[in-house]
C-alpha positions, 0 to 999 in steps of 0.5 A: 557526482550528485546528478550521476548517483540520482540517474542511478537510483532512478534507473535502478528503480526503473529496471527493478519495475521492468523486472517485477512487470515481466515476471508478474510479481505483485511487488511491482506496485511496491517499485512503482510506489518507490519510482513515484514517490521517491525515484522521480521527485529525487532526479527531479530535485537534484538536477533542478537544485530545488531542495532545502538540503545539502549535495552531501545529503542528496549523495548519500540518498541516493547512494544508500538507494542504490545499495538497498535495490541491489540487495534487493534485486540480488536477494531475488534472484538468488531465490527464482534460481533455487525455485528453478533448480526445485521445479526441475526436480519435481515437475509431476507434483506441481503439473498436478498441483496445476490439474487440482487448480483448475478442479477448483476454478472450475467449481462455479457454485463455490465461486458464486457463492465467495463473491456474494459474500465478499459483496456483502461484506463490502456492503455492510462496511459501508451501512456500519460507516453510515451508521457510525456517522450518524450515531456519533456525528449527527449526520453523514454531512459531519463525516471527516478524517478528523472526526473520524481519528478523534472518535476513535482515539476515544472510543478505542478498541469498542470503536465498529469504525476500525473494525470495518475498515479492517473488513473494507480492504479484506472485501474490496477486491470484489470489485476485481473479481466481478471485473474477471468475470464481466459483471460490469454492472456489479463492478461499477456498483462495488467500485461506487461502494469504495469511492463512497466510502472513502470519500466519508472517510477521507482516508487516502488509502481507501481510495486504492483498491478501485485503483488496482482493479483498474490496472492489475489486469493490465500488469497480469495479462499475457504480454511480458514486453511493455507496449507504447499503449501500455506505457501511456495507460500505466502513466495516465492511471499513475496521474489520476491516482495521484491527483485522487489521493491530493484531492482526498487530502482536501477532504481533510482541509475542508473537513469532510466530503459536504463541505467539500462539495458545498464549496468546490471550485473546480479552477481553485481546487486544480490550481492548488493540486497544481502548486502541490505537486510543484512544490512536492508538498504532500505525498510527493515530499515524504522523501524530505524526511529520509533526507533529514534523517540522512542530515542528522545521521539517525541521532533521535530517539529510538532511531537504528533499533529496528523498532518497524521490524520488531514490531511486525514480529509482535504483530499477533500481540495488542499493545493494550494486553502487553503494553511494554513488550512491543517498542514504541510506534516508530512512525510517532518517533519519526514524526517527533525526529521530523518535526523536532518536537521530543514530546510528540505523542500523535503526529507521525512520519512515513518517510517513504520505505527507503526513509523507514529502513534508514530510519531503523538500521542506519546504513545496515538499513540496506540489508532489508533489502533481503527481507522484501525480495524474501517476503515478496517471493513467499507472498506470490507463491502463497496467493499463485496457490489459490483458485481465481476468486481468492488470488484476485481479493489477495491480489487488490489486497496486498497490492494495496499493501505494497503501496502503502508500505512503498510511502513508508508505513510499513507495520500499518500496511502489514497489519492491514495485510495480515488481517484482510488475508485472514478474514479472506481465508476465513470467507472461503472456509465459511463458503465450502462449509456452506456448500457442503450442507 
């Protein structure tokens, strides 16, 4: 029964994967973030037996899966048949909708002049993290995560830092942009920027917006079937982006990227990957805490009271203004129930998105499965409505978002999200303004 339901999760995964591919959602990368992450590692572990936790654990994962992607995939295509029934009704307003779109893409100026200033943006991320670094480190060769999150912590909200990886994940699709346009010479210089950048940083996430340049054009070609090439290039970026994200992890380990490079062992560096992703320490085992949830049955503190979602709602309002009107991060209480350290005020969990949503509703979790396939239906009308320059930094955005929010760190993801869909909107304004004068 246990290796039955592990295949069904998996296979679940894999055709809501095919699903979202075919029909060009950019939720693809949110299913493609649960297979990796959770899909795989799951049959894997069952079938080899080599997890920590109970069958009756493994069990009621997979099967709590199972109902969450049924929610899921249901909910969605509830909403593409009453898109349909709609779209029967009003073929004139979105053929002309569809003529307004190409008047605007046709508008070269406009498009120049957005791109330019997304660079910019991009660039001056980069000279504020330089900056930073040498105002309150010394020295570039000083950057690290760890220095990074403390100078933070004290500085607060007068930090330039926090503010300027906000702008980072709101520019980086530039780098997307260039690429549409084959300017391979400024995409290689905004991708340089993004790899700089976050190797200072040593912050994974940042890593991820050279990524969904590479392979969003990819999934959003023309073709709806998967090719074998097609399989075999997804598979190879997948890898590569996974071994970047562990070697970024040991950025922190050698606290910085000087360090680092000072004492890098190619052969040492790739042998510990190697044990990491056998051993599913890492990203690859942020499942194991959804299981102990599962084992303990949500019994810790500010469990089943939706903190993540409340949250979100309050998304608008700072903390420090109204300190007890949003609950507690959940991400610390989930930190606290993993480690099982009730005084835990710093060390967070991001339990993959399926660990989340237990985590906040318990086995009515699954019926948040309706509040992605809803959210993401809004967000691919929303950005399909924009010209190619703004659906392409929207699309490296949020796409970004979804990976973030599949390993399970859903508010920062959105707030990431919400913030760089605001200063987008705002860039455009600001460039027909400047065209107008």
């Amino acid at each position: 029964m246990n290796v039955f339901l592990s295949l069904i999760q998996l296979i679940t995964i894999i055709l809501i994967c095919i699903y979202e591919y075919k029909k060009k959602y950019t939720s693809v990368f949110l299913w493609a973030t649960l297979l990796i992450m959770f899909g795989f590692p799951h049959f894997l572990s069952v079938i080899s037996k080599n997890i920590s936790y109970d069958e009756d654990t493994l069990i009621k994962a997979s099967i709590f899966v199972i109902l969450f992607n049924v929610v899921y995939f249901s909910t969605k295509a509830f909403i593409v048949l009453i898109e349909r029934g709609l779209a029967k009704r009003n073929v004139r307003d979105i053929e002309g909708h569809k003529l307004n779109e190409i008047r605007m893409q046709n508008i070269v100026n406009r498009d120049k002049c957005l791109t330019k200033l997304f660079f910019i943006i991009l660039v001056f991320c980069l000279f504020v993290l330089v900056a930073f670094s040498i105002r309150h480190l010394g020295s570039i060769a000083n950057s690290s995560w760890g220095n990074f999150r403390n100078l933070n912590n004290e500085l607060g909200f007068s930090s330039s830092l926090r503010y300027a990886n906000l702008l980072f994940f709101a520019s980086a699709g530039v780098a997307l942009v260039y690429k549409n346009y084959s300017k391979k010479t400024m995409m290689l210089a905004a991708l340089g920027i993004i790899t700089f950048y976050s190797m200072l940083t040593g912050n994974r996430i940042t890593i991820l917006p050279a990524f969904m340049t590479i392979i969003i054009p990819f999934v959003f070609n023309n073709r709806k079937k998967l090719s074998l090439r097609q399989v075999i290039i997804f598979s190879l970026i997948a890898f590569f982006a996974i071994y970047m994200v562990y070697l970024l992890r040991f950025l922190r380990i050698y606290g910085g990227f000087y360090n680092f490079i000072r004492e890098f062992n190619f052969v040492e560096i790739n042998s510990r990957i190697l044990d990491m992703l056998l051993d599913g320490d890492g990203e690859l085992g942020l499942r194991k805490a959804f299981y102990h949830f599962i084992y303990y049955d949500n019994n810790f503190a500010n469990f089943n009271k939706c903190h993540t979602y409340i949250r979100l709602l309050l998304i608008a309002i700072p903390t420090s203004l109204i300190p007890e009107i949003k609950p507690p991060d959940f991400a610390i209480s989930m930190g606290s129930a993993w480690s099982m350290d009730p005084y835990n005020t710093v060390y967070s969990m991001h339990p993959t998105l399926y660990g989340d949503c237990f985590a906040n509703l318990w086995w009515f979790g699954i019926l948040l499965g309706a509040f992605w396939a809803v959210f993401s239906c809004i967000l691919d009308k929303y950005m399909n409505k924009k010209n190619k320059v703004i659906k392409s930094m929207l699309m490296v955005l949020f796409g970004t978002v979804y990976v973030i929010a599949g390993r399970g760190s859903v508010y920062n993801g959105f707030f990431i999200g919400l913030v760089g869909a605001i200063v987008i909107e705002i860039i455009y304004l600001v460039s027909r303004f400047r065209l107008k004068l």
